[in-house]
N, C-alpha and C positions, 0 to 999 in steps of 0.2 A: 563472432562475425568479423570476417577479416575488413579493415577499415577500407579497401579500395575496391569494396564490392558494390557495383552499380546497384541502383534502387527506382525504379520508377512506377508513380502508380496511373492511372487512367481511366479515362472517363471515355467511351465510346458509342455512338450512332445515338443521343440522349438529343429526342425528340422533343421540342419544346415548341409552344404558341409566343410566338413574338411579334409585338408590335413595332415594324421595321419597313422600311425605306421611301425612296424620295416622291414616288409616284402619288398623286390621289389618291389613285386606288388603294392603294398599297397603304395609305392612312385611313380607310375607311374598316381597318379591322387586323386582326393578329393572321401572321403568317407562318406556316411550318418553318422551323429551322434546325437544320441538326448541328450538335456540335459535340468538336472531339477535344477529348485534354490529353497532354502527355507532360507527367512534370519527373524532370527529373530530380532527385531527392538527395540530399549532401550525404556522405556516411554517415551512418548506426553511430550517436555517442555509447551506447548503452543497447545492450541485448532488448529486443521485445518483450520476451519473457510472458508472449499469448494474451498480453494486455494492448487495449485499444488506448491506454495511456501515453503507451511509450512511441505509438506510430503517428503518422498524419490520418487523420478520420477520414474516408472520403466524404461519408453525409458533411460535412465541411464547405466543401468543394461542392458536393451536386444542390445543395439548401443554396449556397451564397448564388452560382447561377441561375439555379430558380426565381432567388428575388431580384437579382439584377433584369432578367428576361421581363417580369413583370415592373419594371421599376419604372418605364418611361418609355418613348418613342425616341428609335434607334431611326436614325437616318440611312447611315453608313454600318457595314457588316464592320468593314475597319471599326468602328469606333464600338461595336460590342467587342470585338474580338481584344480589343485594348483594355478596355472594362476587366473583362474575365482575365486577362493574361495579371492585370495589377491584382485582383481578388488570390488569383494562385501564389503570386511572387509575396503575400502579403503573411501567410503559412508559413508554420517551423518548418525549417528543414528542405522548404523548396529555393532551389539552385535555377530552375531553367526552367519555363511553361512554354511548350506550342499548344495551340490553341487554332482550331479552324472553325469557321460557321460556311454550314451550305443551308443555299432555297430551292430543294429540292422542287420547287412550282413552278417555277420561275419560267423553264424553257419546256416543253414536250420530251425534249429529245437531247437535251441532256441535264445535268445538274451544276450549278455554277456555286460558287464560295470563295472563301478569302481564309490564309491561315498566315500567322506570325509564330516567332520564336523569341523570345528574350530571357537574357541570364539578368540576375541579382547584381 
């Protein structure tokens, strides 16, 4: 594997029940929220060699959002998105996470979210 080959893995349109944001309403129960990962990966020390040892798992990645989504009431989409972005940067190997949350409910007529990016 040559060492300056990009590597990134992701997590895409991962529908989740969240309990999230400032409204009453909005406290009186979990709400759609999609969310996307994009992390990019440092180079390969070491060939894969077709083992789930040698890579980043994503069950990793989609388990820890799972439990963060059910962990508490999220006020601010920022402050999940900050959440998740620390759970990725906290994995071998990950160099960079963007991370977006949409509430696809939110408006009729369109869809609203929030996305960051942060390096190591």
């Amino acid at each position: 594997m040559a060492p300056d080959l990009a590597r990134r893995i992701f997590i895409r349109d991962f529908r989740l029940q969240v309990s999230i944001g400032i409204h009453d309403f909005e406290k009186e129960g979990p709400q759609t929220v999609v969310v996307n990962v994009d992390l990019l990966l440092a180079p390969a020390d070491k060939a894969h060699n077709d083992r789930i040892a040698n890579v980043l798992n994503y069950d990793t990645v989609h388990d820890g959002i799972t439990a963060l989504a059910k962990s508490r009431h999220f006020n601010l989409q920022e402050t999940l998105v900050d959440a998740i972005i620390d759970l990725c940067l906290a994995q071998p190997g990950v160099i960079e996470a963007r991370v977006s949350t949409e509430k696809p409910d939110v408006y009729k007529d369109c869809r609203v979210g929030y996305e960051a990016v942060r390096r190591r």
